[in-house]
PQR file of N, CA, C, O and H, with PARSE charges and radii, in Angstrom:
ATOM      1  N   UNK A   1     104.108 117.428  92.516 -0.4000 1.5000
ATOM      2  CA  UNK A   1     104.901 117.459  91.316 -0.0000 2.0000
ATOM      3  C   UNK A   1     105.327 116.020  91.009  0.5500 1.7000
ATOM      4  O   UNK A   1     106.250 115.558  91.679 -0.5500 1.4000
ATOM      5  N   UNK A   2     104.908 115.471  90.324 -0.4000 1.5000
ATOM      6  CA  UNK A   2     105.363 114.165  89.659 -0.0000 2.0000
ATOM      7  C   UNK A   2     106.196 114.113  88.599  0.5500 1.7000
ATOM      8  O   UNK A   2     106.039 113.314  87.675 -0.5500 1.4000
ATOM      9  H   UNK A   2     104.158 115.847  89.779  0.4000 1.0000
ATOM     10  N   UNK A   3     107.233 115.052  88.673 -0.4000 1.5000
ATOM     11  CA  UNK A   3     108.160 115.305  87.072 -0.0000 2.0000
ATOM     12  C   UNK A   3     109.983 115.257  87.658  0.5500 1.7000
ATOM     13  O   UNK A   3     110.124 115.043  88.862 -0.5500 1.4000
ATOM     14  H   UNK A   3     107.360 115.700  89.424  0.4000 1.0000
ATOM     15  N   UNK A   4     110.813 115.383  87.114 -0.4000 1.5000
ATOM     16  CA  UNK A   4     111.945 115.555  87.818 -0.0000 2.0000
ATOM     17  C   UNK A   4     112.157 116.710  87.145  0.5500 1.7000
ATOM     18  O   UNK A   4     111.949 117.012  85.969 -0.5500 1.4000
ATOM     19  H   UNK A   4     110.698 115.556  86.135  0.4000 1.0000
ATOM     20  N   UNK A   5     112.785 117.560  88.442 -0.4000 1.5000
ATOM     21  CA  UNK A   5     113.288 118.906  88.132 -0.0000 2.0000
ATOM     22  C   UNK A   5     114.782 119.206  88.211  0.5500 1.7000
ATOM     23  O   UNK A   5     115.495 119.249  89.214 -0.5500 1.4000
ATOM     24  H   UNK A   5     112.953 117.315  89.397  0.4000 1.0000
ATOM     25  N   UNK A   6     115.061 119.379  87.084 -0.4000 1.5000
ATOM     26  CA  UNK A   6     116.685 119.827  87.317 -0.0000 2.0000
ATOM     27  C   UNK A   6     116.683 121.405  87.251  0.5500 1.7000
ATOM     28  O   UNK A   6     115.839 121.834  86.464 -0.5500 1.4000
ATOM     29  H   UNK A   6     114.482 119.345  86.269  0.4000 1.0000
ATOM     30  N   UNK A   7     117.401 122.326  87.868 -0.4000 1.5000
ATOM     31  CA  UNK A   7     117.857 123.629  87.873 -0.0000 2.0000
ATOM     32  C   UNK A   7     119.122 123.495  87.526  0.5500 1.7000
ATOM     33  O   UNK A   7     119.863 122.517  87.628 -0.5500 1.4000
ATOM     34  H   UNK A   7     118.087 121.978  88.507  0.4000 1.0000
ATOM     35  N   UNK A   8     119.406 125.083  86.897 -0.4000 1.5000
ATOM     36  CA  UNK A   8     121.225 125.218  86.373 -0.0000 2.0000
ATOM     37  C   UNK A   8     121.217 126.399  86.329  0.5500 1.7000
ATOM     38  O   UNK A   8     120.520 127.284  85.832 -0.5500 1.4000
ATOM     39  H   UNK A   8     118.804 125.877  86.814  0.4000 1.0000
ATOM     40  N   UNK A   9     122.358 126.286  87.098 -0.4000 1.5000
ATOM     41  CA  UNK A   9     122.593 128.005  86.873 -0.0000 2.0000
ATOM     42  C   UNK A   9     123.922 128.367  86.282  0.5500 1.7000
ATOM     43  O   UNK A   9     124.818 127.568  86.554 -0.5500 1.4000
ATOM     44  H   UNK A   9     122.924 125.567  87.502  0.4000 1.0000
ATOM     45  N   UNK A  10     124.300 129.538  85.426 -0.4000 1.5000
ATOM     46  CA  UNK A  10     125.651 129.580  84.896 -0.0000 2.0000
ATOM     47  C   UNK A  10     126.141 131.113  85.191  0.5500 1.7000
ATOM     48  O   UNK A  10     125.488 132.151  85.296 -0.5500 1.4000
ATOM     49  H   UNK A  10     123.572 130.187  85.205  0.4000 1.0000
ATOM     50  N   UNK A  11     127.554 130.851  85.284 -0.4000 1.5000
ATOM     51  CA  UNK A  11     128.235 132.166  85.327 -0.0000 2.0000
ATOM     52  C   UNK A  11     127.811 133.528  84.497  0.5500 1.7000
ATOM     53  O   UNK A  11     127.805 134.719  84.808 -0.5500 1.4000
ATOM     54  H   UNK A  11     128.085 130.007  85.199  0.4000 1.0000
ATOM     55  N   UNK A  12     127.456 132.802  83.287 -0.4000 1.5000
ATOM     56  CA  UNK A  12     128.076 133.950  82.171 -0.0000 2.0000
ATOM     57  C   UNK A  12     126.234 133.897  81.548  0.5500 1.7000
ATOM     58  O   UNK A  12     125.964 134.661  80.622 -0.5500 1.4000
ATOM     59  H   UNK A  12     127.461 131.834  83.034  0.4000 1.0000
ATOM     60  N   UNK A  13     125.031 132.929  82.150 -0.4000 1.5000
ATOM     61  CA  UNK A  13     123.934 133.336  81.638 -0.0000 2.0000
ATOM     62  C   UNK A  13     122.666 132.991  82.495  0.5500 1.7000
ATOM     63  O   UNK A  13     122.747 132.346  83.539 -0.5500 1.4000
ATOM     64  H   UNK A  13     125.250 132.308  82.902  0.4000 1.0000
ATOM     65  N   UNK A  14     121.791 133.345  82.112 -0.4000 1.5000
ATOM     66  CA  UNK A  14     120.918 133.750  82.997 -0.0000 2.0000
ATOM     67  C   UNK A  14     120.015 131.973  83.533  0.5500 1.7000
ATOM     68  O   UNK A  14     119.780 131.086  82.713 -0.5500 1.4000
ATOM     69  H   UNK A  14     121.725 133.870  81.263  0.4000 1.0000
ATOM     70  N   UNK A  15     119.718 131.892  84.850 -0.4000 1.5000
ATOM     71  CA  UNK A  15     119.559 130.183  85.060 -0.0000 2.0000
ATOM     72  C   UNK A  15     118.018 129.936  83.957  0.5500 1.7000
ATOM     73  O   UNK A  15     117.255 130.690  83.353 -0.5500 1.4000
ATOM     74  H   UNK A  15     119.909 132.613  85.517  0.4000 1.0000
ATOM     75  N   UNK A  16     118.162 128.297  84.171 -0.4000 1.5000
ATOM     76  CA  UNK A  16     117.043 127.427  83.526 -0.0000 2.0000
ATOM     77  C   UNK A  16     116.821 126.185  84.453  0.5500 1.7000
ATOM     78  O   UNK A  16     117.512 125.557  85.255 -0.5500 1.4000
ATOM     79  H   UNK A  16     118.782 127.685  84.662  0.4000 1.0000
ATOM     80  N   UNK A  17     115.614 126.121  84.003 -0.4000 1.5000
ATOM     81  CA  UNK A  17     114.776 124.766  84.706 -0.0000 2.0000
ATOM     82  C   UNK A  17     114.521 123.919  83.740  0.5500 1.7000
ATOM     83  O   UNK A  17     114.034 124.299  82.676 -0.5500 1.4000
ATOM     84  H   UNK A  17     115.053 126.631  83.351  0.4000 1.0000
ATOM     85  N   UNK A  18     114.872 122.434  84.036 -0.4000 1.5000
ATOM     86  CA  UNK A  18     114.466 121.418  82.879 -0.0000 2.0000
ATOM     87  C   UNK A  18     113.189 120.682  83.444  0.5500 1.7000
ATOM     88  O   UNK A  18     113.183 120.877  84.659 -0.5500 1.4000
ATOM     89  H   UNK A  18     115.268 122.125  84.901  0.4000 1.0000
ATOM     90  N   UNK A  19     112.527 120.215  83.214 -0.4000 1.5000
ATOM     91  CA  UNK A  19     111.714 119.770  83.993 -0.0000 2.0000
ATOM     92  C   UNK A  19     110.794 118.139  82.983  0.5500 1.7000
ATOM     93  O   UNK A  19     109.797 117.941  82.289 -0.5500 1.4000
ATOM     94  H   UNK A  19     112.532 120.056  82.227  0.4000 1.0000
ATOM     95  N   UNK A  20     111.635 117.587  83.384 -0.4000 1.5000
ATOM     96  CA  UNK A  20     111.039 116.123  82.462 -0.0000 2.0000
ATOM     97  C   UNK A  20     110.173 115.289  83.190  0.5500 1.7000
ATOM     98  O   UNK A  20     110.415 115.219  84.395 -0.5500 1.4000
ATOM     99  H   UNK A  20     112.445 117.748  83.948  0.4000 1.0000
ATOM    100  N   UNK A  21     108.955 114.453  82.636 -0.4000 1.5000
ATOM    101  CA  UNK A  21     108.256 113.627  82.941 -0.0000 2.0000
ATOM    102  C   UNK A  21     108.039 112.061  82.026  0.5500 1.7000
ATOM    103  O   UNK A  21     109.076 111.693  81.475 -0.5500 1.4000
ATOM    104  H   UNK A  21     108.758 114.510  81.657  0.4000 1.0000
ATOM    105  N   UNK A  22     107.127 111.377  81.879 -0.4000 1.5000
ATOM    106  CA  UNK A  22     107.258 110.270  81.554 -0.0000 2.0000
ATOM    107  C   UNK A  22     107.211 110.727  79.846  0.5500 1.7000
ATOM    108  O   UNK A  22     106.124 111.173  79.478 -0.5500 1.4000
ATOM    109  H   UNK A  22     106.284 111.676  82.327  0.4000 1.0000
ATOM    110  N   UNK A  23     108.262 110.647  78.848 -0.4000 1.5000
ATOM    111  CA  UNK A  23     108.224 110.688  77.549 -0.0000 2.0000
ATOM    112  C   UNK A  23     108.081 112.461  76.874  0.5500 1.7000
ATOM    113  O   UNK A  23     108.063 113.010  75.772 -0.5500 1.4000
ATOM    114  H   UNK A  23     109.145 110.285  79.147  0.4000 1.0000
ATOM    115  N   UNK A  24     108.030 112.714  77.828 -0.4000 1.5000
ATOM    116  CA  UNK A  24     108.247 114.795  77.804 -0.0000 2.0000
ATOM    117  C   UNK A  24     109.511 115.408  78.331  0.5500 1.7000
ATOM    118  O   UNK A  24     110.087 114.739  79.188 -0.5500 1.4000
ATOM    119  H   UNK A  24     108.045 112.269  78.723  0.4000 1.0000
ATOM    120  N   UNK A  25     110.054 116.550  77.987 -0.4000 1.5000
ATOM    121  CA  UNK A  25     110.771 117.292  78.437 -0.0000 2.0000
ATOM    122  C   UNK A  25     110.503 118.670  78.459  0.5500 1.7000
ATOM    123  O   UNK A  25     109.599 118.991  77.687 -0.5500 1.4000
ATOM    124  H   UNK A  25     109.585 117.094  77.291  0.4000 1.0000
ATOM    125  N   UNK A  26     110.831 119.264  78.877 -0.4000 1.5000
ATOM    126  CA  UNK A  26     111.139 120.682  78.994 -0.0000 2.0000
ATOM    127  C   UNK A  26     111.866 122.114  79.421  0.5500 1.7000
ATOM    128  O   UNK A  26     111.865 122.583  80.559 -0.5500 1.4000
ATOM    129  H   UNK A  26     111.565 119.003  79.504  0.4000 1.0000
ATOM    130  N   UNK A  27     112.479 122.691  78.263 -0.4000 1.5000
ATOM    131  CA  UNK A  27     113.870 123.244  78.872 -0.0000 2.0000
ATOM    132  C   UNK A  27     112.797 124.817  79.143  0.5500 1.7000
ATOM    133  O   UNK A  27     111.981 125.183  78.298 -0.5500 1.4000
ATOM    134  H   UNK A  27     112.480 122.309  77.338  0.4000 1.0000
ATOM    135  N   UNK A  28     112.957 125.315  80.031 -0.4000 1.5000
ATOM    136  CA  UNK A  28     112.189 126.619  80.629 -0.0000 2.0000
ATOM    137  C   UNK A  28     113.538 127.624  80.776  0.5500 1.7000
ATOM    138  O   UNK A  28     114.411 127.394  81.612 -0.5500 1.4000
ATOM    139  H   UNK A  28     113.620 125.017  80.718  0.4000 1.0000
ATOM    140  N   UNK A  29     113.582 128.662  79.935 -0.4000 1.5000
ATOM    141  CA  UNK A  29     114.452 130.258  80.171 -0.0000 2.0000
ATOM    142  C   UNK A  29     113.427 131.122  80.443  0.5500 1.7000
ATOM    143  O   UNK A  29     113.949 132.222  80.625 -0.5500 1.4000
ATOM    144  H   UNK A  29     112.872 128.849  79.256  0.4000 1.0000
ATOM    145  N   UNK A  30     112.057 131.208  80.585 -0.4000 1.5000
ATOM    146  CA  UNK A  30     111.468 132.293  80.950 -0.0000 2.0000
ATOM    147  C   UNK A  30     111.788 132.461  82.656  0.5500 1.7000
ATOM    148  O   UNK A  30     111.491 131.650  83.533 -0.5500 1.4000
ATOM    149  H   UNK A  30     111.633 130.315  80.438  0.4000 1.0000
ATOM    150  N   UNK A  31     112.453 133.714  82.808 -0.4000 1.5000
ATOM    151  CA  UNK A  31     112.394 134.029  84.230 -0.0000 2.0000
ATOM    152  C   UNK A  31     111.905 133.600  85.281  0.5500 1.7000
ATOM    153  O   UNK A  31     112.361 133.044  86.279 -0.5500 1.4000
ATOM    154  H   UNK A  31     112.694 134.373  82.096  0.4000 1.0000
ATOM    155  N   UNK A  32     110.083 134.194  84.663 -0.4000 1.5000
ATOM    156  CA  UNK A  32     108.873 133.708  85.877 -0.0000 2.0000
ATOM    157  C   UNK A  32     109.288 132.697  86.016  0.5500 1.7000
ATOM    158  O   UNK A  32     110.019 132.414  86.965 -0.5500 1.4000
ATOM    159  H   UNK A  32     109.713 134.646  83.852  0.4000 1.0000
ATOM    160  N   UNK A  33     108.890 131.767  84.992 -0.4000 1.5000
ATOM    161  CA  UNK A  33     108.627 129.879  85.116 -0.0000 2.0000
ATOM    162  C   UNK A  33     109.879 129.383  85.889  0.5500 1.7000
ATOM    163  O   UNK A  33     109.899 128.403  86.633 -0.5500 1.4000
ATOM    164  H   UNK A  33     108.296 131.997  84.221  0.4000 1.0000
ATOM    165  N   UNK A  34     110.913 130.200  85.603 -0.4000 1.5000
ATOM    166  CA  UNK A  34     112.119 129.650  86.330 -0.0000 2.0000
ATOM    167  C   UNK A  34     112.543 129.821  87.575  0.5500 1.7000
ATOM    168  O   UNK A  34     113.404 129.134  88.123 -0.5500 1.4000
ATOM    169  H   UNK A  34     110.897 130.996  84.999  0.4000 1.0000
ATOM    170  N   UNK A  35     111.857 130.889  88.130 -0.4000 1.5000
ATOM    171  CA  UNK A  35     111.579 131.452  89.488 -0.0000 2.0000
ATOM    172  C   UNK A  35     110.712 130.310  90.307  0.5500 1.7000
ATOM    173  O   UNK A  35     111.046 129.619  91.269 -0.5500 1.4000
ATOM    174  H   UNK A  35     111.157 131.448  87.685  0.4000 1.0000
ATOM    175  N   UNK A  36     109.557 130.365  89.616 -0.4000 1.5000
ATOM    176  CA  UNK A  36     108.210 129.459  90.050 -0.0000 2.0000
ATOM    177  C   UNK A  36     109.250 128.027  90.647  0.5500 1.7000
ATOM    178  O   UNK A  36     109.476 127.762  91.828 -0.5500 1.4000
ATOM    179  H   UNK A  36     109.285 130.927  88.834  0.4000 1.0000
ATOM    180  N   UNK A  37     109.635 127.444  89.707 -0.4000 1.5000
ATOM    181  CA  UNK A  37     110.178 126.428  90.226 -0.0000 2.0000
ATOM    182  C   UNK A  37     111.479 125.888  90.906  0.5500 1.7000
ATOM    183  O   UNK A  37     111.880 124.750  91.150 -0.5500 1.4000
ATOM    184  H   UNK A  37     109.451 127.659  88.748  0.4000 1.0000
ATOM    185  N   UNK A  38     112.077 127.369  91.157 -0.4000 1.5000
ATOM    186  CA  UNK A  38     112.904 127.263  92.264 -0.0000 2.0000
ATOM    187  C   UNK A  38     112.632 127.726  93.469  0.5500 1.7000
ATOM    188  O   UNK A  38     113.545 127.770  94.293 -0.5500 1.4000
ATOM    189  H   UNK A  38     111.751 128.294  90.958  0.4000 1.0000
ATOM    190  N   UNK A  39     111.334 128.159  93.809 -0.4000 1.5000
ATOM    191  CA  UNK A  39     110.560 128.449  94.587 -0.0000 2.0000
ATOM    192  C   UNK A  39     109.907 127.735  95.326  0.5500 1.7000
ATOM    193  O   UNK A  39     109.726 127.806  96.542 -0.5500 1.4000
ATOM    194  H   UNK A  39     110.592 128.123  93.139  0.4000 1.0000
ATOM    195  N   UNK A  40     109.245 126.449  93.960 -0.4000 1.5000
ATOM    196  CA  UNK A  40     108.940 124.969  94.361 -0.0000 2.0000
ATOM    197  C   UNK A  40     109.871 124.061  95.395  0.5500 1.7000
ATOM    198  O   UNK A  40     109.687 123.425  96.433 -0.5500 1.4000
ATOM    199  H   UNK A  40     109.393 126.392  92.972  0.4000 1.0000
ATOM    200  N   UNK A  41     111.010 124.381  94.480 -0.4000 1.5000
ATOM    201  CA  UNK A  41     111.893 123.539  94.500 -0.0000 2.0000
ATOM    202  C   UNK A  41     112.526 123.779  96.002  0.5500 1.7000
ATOM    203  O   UNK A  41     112.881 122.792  96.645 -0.5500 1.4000
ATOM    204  H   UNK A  41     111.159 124.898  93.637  0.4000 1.0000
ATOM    205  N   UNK A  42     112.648 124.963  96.494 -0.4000 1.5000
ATOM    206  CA  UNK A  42     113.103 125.641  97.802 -0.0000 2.0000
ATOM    207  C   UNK A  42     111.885 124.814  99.184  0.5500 1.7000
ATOM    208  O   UNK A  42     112.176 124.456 100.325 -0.5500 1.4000
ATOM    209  H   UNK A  42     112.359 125.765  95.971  0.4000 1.0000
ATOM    210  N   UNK A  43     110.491 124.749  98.430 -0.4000 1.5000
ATOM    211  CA  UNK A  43     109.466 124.848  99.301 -0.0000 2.0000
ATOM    212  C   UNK A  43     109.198 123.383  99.549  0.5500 1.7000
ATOM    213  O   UNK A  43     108.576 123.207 100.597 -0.5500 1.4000
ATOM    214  H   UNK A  43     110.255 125.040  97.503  0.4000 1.0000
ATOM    215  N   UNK A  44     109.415 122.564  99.053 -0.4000 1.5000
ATOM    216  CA  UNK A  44     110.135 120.959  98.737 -0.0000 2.0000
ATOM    217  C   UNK A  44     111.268 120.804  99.667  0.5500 1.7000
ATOM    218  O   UNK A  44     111.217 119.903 100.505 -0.5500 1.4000
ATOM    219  H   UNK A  44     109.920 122.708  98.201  0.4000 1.0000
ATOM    220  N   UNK A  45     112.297 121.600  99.603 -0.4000 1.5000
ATOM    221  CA  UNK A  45     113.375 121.309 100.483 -0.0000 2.0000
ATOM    222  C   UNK A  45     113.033 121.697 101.523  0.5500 1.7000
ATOM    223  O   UNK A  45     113.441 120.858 102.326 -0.5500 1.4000
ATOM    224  H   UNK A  45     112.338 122.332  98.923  0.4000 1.0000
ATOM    225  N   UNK A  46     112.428 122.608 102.134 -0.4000 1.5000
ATOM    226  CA  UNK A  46     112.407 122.814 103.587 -0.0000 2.0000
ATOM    227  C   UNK A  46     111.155 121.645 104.015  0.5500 1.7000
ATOM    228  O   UNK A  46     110.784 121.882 105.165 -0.5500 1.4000
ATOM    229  H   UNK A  46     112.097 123.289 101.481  0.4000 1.0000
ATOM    230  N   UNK A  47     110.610 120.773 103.567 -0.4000 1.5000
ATOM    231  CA  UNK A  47     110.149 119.850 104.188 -0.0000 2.0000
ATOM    232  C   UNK A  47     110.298 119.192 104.388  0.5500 1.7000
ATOM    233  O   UNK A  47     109.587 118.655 105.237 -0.5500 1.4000
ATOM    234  H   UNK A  47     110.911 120.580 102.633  0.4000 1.0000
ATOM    235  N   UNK A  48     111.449 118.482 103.786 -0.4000 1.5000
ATOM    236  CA  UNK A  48     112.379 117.233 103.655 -0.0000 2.0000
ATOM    237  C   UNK A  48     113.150 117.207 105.179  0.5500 1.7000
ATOM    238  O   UNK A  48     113.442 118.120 105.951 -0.5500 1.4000
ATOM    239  H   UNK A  48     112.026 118.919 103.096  0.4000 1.0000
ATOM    240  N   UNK A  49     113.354 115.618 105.251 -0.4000 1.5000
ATOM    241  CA  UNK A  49     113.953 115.433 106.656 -0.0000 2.0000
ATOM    242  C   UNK A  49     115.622 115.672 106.442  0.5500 1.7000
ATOM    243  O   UNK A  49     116.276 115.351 105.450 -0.5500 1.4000
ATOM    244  H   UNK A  49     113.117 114.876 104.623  0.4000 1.0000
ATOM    245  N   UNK A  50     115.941 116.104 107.247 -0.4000 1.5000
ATOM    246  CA  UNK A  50     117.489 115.689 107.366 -0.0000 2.0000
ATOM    247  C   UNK A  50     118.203 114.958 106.679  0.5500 1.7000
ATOM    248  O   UNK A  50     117.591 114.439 105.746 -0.5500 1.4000
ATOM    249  H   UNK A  50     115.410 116.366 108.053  0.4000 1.0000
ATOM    250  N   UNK A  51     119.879 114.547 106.803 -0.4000 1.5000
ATOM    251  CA  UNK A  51     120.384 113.643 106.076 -0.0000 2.0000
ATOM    252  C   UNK A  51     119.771 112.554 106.884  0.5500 1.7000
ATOM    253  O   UNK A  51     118.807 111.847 106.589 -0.5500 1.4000
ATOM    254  H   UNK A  51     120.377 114.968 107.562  0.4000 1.0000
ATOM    255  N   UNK A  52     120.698 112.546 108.235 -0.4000 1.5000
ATOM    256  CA  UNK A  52     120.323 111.934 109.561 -0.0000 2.0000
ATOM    257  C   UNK A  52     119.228 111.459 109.648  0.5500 1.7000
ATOM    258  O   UNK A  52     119.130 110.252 109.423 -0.5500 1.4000
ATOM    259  H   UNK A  52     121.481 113.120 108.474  0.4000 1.0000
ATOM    260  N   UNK A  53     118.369 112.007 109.902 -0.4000 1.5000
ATOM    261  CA  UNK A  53     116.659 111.664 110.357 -0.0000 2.0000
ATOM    262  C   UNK A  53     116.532 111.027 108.610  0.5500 1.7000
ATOM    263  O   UNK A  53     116.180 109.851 108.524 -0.5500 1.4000
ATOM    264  H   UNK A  53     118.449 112.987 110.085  0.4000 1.0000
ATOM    265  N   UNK A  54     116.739 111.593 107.622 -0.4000 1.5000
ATOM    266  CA  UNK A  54     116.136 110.629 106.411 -0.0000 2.0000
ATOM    267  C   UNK A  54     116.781 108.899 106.388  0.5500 1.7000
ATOM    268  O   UNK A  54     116.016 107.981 106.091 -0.5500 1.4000
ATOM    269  H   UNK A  54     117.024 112.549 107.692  0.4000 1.0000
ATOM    270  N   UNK A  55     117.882 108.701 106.649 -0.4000 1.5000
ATOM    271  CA  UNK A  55     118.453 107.704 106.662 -0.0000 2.0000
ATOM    272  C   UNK A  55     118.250 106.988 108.435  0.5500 1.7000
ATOM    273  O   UNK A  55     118.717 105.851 108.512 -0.5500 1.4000
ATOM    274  H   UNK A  55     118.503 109.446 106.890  0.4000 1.0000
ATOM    275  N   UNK A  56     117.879 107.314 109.238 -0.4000 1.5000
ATOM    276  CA  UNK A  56     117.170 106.971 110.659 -0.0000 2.0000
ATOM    277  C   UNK A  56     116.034 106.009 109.565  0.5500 1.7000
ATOM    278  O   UNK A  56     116.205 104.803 109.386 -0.5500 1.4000
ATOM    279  H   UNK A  56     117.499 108.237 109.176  0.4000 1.0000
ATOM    280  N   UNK A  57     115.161 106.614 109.066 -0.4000 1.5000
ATOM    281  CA  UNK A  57     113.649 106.432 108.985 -0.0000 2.0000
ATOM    282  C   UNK A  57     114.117 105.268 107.775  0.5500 1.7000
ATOM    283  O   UNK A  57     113.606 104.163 107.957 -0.5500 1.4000
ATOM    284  H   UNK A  57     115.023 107.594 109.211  0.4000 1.0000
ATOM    285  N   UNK A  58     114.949 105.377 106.669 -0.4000 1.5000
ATOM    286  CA  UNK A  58     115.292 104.353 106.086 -0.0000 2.0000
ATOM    287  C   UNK A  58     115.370 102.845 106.259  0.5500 1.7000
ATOM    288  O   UNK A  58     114.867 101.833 105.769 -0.5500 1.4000
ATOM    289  H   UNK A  58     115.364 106.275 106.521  0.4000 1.0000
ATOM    290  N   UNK A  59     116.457 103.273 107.422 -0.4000 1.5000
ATOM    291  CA  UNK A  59     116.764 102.127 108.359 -0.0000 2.0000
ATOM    292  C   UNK A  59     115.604 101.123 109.321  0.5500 1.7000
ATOM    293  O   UNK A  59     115.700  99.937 109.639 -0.5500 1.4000
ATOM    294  H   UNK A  59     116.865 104.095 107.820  0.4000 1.0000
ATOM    295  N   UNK A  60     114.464 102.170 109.628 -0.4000 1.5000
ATOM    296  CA  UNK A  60     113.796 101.440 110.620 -0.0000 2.0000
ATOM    297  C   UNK A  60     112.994 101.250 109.047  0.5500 1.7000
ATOM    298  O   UNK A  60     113.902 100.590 108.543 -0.5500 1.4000
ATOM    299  H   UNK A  60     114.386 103.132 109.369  0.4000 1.0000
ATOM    300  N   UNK A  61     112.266 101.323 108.262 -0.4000 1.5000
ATOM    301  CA  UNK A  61     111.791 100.792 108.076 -0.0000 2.0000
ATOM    302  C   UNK A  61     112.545  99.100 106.925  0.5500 1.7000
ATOM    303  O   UNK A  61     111.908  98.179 106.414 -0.5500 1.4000
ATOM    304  H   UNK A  61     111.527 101.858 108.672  0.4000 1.0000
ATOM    305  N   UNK A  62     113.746  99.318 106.930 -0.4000 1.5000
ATOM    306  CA  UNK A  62     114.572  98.404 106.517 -0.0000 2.0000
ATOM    307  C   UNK A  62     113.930  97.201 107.497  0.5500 1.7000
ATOM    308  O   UNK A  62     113.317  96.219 107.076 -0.5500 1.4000
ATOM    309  H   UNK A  62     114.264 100.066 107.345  0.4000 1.0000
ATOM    310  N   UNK A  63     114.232  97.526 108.983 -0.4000 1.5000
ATOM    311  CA  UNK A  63     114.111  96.787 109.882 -0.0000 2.0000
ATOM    312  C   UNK A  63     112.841  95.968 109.757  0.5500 1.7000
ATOM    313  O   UNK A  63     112.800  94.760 109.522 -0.5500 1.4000
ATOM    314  H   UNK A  63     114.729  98.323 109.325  0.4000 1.0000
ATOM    315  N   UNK A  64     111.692  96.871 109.965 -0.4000 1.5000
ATOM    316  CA  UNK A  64     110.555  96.508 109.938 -0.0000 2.0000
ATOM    317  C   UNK A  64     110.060  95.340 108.463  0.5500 1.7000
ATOM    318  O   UNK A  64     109.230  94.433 108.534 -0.5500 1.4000
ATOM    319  H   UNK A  64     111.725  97.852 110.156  0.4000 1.0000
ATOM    320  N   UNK A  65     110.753  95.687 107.409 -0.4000 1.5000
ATOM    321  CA  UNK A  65     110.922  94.856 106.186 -0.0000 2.0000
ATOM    322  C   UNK A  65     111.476  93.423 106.604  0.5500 1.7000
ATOM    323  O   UNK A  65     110.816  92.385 106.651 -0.5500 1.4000
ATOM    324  H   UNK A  65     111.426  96.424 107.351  0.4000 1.0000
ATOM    325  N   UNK A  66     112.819  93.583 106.897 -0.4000 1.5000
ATOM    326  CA  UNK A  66     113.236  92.230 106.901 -0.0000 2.0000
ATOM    327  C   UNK A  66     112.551  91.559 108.039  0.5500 1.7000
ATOM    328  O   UNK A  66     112.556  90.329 107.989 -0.5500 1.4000
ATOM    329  H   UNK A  66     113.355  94.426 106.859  0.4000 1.0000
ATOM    330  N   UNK A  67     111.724  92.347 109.464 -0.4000 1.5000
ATOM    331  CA  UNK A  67     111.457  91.325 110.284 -0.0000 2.0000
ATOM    332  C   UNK A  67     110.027  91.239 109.916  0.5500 1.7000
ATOM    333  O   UNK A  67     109.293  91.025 110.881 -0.5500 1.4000
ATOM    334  H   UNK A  67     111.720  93.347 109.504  0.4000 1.0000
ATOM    335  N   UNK A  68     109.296  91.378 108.477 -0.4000 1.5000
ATOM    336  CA  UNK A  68     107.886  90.954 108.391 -0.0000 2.0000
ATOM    337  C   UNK A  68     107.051  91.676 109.069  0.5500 1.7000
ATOM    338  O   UNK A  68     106.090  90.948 109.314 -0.5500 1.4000
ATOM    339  H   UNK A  68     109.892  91.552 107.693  0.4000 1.0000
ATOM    340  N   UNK A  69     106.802  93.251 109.739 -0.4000 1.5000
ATOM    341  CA  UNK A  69     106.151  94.151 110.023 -0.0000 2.0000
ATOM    342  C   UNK A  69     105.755  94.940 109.184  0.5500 1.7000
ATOM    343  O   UNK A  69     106.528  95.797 108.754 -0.5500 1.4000
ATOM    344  H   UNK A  69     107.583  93.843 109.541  0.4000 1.0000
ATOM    345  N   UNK A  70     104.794  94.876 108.856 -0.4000 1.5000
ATOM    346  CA  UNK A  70     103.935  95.930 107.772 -0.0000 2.0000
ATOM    347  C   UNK A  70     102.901  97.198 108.515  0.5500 1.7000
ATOM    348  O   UNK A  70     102.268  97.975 107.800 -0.5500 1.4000
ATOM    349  H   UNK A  70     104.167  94.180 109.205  0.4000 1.0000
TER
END
């Protein structure tokens, strides 16, 4: 997915997915489509590292930057 996805959900109506890319937008209320990409969006997060471990891996490669290791 190369787009940014925003989700919203509201009290009083049923959620939406925005989903913008370079010079496009798109506001999505169809159910499916809005399902689909919180589905994505779920299946995206469980692969993602940690806070911890994401900011670990930050750091070393900070390290590796400033000491000229590529």
């Amino acid at each position: 997915m190369q787009s940014l996805l925003t989700l919203m959900t509201f009290e009083d109506s049923a959620p939406v997915a925005y989903v913008e890319g370079f010079q496009t937008g798109n506001l999505m209320d169809d159910p499916a489509l809005v399902s689909a990409c919180q589905t994505a969006y779920s299946l995206a997060l469980s692969d993602a590292l940690s806070q911890q471990e994401s900011l670990a891996l930050v750091r070393a490669a900070a390290e590796e930057h400033a000491h000229g290791h590529h």
